[in-house]
Short mmCIF file of the C-alpha atoms (twelve columns), coordinates in Angstrom:
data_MODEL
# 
_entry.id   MODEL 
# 
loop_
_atom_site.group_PDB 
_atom_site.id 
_atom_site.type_symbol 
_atom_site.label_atom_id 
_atom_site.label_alt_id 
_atom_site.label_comp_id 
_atom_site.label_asym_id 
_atom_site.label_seq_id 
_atom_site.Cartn_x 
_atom_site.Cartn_y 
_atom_site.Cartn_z 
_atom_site.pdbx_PDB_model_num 
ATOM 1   C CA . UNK A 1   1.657   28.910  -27.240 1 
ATOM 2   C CA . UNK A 2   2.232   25.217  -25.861 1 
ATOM 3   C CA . UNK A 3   -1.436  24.189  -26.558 1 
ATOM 4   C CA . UNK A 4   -1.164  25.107  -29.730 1 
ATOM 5   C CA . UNK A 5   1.538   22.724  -30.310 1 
ATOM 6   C CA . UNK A 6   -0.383  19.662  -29.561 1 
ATOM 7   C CA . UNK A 7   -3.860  18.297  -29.951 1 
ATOM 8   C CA . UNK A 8   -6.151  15.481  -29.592 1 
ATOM 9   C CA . UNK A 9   -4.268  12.610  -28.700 1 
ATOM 10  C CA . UNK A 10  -0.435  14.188  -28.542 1 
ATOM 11  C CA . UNK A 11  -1.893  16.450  -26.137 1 
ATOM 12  C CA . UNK A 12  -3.538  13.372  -23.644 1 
ATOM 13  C CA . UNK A 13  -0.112  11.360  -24.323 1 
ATOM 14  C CA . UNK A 14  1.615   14.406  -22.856 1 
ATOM 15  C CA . UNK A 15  -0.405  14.698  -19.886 1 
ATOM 16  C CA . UNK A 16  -0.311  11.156  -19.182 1 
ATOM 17  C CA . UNK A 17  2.763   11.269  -19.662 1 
ATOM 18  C CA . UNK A 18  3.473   14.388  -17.140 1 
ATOM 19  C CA . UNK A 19  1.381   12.885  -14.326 1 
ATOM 20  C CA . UNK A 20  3.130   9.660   -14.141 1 
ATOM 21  C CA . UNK A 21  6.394   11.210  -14.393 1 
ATOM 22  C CA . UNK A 22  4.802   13.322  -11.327 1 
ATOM 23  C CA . UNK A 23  3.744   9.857   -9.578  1 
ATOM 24  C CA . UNK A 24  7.353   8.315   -10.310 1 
ATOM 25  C CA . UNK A 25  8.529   11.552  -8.765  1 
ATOM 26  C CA . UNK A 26  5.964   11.439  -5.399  1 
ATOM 27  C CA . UNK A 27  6.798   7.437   -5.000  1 
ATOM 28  C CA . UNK A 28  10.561  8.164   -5.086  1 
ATOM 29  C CA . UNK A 29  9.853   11.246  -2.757  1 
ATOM 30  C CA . UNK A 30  8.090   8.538   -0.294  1 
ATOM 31  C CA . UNK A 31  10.691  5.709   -0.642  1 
ATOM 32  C CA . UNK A 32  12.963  8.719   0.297   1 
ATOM 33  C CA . UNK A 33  10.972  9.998   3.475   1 
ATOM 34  C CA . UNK A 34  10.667  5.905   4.525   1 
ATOM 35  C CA . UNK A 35  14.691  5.892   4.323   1 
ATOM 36  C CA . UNK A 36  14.903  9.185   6.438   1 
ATOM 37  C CA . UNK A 37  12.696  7.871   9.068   1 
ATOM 38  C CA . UNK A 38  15.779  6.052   10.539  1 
ATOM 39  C CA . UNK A 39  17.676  7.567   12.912  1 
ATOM 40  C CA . UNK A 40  21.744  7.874   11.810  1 
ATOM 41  C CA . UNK A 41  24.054  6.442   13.678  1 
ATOM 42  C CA . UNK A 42  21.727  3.913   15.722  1 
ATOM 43  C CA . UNK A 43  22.369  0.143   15.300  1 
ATOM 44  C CA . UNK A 44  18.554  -0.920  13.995  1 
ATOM 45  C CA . UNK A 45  18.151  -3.979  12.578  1 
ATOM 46  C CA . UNK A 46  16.909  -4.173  9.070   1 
ATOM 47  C CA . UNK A 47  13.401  -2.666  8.786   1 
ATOM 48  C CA . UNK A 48  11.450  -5.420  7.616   1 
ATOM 49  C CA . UNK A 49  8.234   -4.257  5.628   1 
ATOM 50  C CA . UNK A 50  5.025   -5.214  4.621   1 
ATOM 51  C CA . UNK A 51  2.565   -3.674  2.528   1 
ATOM 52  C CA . UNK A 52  -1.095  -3.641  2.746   1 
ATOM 53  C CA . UNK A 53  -3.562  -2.813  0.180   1 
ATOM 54  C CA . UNK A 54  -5.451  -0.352  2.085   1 
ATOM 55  C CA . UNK A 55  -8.346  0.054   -0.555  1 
ATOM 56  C CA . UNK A 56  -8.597  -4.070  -0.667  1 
ATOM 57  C CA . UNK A 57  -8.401  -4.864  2.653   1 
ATOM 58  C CA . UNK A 58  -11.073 -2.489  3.799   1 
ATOM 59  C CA . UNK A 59  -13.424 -4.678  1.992   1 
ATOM 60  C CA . UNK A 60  -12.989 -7.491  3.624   1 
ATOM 61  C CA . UNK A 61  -15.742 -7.490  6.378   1 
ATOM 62  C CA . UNK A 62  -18.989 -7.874  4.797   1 
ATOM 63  C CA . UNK A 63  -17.543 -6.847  1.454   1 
ATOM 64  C CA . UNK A 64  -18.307 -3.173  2.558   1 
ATOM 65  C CA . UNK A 65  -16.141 -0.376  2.829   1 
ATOM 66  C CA . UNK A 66  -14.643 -0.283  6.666   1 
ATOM 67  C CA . UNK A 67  -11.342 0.735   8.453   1 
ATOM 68  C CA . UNK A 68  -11.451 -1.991  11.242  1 
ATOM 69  C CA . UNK A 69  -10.334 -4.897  8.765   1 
ATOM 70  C CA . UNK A 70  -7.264  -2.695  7.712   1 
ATOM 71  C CA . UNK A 71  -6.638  -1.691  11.450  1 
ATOM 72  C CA . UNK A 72  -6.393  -5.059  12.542  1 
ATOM 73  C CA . UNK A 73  -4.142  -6.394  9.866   1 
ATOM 74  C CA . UNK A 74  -1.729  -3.398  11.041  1 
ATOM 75  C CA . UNK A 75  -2.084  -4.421  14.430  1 
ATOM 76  C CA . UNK A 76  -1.259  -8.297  13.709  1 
ATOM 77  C CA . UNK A 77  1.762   -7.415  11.506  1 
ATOM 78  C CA . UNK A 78  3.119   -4.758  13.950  1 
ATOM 79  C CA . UNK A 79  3.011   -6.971  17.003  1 
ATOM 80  C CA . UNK A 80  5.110   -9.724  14.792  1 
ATOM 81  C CA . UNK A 81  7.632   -6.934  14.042  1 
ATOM 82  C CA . UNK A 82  7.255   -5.612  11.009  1 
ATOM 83  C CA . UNK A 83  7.068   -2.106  9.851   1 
ATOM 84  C CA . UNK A 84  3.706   -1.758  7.869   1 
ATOM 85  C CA . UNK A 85  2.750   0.338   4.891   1 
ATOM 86  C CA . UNK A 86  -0.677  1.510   3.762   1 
ATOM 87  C CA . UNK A 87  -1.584  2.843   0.520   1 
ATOM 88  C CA . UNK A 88  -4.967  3.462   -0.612  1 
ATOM 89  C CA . UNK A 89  -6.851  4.621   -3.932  1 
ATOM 90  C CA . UNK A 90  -7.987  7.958   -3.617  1 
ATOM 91  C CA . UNK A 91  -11.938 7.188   -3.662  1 
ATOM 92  C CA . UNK A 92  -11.089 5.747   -0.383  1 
ATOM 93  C CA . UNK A 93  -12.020 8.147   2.141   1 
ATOM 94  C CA . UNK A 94  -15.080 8.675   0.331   1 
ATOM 95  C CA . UNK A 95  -16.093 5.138   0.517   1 
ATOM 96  C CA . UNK A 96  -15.559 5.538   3.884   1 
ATOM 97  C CA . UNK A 97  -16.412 9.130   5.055   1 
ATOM 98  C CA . UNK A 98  -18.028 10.247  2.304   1 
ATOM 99  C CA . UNK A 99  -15.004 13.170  1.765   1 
ATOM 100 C CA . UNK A 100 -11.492 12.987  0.613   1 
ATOM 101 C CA . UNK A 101 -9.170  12.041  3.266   1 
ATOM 102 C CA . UNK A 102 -5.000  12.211  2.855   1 
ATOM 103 C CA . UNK A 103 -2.072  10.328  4.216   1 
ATOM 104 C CA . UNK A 104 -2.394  12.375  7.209   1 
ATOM 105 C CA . UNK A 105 -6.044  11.503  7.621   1 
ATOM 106 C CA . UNK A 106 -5.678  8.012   6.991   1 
ATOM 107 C CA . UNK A 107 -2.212  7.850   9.018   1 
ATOM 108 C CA . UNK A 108 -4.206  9.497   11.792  1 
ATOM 109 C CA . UNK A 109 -7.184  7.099   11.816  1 
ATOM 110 C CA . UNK A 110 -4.592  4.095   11.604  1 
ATOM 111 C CA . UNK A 111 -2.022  5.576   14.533  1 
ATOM 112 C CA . UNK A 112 0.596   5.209   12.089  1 
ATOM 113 C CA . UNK A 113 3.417   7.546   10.844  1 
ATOM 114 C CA . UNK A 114 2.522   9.923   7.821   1 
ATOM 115 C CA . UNK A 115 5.589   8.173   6.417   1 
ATOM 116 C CA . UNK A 116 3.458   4.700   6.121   1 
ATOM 117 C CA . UNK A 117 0.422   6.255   4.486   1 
ATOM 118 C CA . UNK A 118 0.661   6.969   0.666   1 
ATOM 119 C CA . UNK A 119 -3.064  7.194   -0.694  1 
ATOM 120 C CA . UNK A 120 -2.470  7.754   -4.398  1 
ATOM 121 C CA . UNK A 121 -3.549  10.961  -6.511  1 
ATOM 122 C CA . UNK A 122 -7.134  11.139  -8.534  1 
ATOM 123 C CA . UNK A 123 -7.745  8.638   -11.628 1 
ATOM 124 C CA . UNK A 124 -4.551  6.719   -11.096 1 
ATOM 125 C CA . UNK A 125 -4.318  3.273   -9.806  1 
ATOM 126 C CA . UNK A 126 -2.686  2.368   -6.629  1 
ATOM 127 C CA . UNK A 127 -1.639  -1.340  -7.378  1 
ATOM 128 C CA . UNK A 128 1.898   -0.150  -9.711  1 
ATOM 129 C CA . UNK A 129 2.487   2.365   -6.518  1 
ATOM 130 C CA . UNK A 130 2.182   -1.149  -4.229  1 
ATOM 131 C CA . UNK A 131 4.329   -2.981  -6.556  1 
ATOM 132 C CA . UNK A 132 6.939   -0.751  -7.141  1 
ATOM 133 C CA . UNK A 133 7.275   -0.107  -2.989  1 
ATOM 134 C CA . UNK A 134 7.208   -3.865  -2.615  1 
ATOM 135 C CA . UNK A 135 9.845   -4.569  -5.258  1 
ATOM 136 C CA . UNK A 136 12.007  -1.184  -3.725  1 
ATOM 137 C CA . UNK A 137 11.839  -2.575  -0.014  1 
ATOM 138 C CA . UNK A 138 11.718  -6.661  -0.475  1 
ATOM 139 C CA . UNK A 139 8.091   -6.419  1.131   1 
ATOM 140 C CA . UNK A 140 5.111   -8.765  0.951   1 
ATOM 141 C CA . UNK A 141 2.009   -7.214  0.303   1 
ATOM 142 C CA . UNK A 142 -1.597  -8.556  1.997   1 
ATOM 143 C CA . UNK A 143 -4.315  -8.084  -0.062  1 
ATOM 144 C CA . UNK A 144 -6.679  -11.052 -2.229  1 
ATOM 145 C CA . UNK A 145 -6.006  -9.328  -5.598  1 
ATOM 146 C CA . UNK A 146 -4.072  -11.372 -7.700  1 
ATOM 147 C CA . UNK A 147 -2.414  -8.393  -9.654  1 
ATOM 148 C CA . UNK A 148 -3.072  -10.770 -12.736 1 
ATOM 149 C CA . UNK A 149 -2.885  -7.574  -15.415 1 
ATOM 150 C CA . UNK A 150 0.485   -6.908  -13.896 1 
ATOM 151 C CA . UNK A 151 2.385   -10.095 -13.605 1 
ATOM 152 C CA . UNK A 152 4.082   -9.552  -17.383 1 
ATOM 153 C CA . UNK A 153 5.648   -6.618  -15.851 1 
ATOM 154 C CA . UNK A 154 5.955   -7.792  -12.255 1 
ATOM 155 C CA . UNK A 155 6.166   -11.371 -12.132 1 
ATOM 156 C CA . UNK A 156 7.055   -11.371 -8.432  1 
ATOM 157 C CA . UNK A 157 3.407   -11.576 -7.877  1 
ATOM 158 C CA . UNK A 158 3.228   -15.113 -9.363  1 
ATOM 159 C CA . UNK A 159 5.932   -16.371 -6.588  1 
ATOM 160 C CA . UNK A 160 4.288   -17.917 -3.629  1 
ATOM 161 C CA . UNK A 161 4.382   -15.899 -0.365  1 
ATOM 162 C CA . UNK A 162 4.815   -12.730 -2.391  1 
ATOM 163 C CA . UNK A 163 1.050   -12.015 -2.022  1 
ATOM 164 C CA . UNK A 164 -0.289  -12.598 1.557   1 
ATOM 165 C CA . UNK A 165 -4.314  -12.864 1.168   1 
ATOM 166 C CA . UNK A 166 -6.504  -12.664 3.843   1 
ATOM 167 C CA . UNK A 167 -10.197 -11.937 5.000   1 
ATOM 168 C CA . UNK A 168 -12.404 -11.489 8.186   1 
ATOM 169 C CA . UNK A 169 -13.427 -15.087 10.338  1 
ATOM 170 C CA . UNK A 170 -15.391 -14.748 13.406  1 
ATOM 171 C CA . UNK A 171 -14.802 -10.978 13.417  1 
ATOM 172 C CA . UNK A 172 -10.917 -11.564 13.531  1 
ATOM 173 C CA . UNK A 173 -8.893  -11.087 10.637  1 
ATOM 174 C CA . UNK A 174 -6.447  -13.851 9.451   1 
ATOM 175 C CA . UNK A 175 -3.736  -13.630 7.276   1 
ATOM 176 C CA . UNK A 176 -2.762  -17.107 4.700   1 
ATOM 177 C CA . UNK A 177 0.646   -17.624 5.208   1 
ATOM 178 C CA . UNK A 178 1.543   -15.537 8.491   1 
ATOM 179 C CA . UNK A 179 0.431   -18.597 10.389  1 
ATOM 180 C CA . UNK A 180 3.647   -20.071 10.866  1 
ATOM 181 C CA . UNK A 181 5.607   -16.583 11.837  1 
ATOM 182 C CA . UNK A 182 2.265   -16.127 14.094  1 
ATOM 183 C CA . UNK A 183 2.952   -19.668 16.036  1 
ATOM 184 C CA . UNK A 184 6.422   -19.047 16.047  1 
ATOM 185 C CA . UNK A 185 6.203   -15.435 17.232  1 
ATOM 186 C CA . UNK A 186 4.228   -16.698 20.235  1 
ATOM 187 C CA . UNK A 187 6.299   -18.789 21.466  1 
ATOM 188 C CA . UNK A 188 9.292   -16.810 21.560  1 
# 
């Protein structure tokens, strides 16, 4: 029998192993979808995306758990043209609904395309998901973690602009370094 093949700590290496071959597998199965949300033979210009730490932004008003900060950020980056991305830890719809809520959920609540939702599986963290998306599709991500424990493997996050922090003034949200594309994106 397989179990009795491997114990103790061969046996947790192996799962770990399996579930983040399974999480390599569901990000490439997302990246995929994103792709296929284009329609063929229509002259788009490039998709330009952005990311947003779903489970870090939703702290930022009052340094409690809501949805507003996160809608807002997806409305400013939306009206300036970009195509926004969520993805959120799976505790998240707990900390907000007290239950487990999905892409769909989440996708729903932010009137945004399943496609733009990823909220990652139980016990795994979603900041390699967000870096691994960002790195795939040139995007910035807005969030106010650093991603410090990652930069040996992804020093992209030590380049300025890379990381777009933010936080709640006044009950607005505003966004360090999309002031310029804001200004200029008004004019126009």
């Amino acid at each position: 029998m397989v179990t009795t093949l491997f114990s103790g700590t061969e046996a947790m290496f192996n799962s770990a192993v399996a579930v983040m071959t399974l999480l390599l597998v569901a990000t490439y199965l997302l990246l995929l979808a994103l792709q296929r949300g284009r329609r063929p033979g229509t002259a788009q210009a490039p998709e330009r995306w952005v990311l947003i730490d779903g489970s870090n932004v939703m702290h930022w008003q009052d340094n409690t758990a809501r949805l507003a900060p996160v809608r807002e950020v997806v409305d400013q980056l939306s009206k300036l043209g970009y195509v926004v991305g969520v993805v959120f830890d799976a505790n998240a719809g707990w900390k907000l609904q007290g239950k487990y809520l999905h892409d769909g959920d989440f996708a729903e609540l932010l009137a945004l395309e399943q496609r733009q939702v990823l909220v990652v599986g139980k016990g795994t963290q979603a900041d390699p998901f967000l870096l691994d998306t960002a790195k795939e599709f040139g995007a910035r991500i807005v969030t106010n973690d650093r991603f410090r424990d990652w930069a040996d493997k992804y020093p992209k996050v030590l380049e300025d602009g890379f990381l777009i922090c933010g936080g709640m003034r006044d009950g607005k949200v505003w966004l360090k370094g999309m002031d310029t594309v804001q200004k200029v994106a008004a004019q126009a």
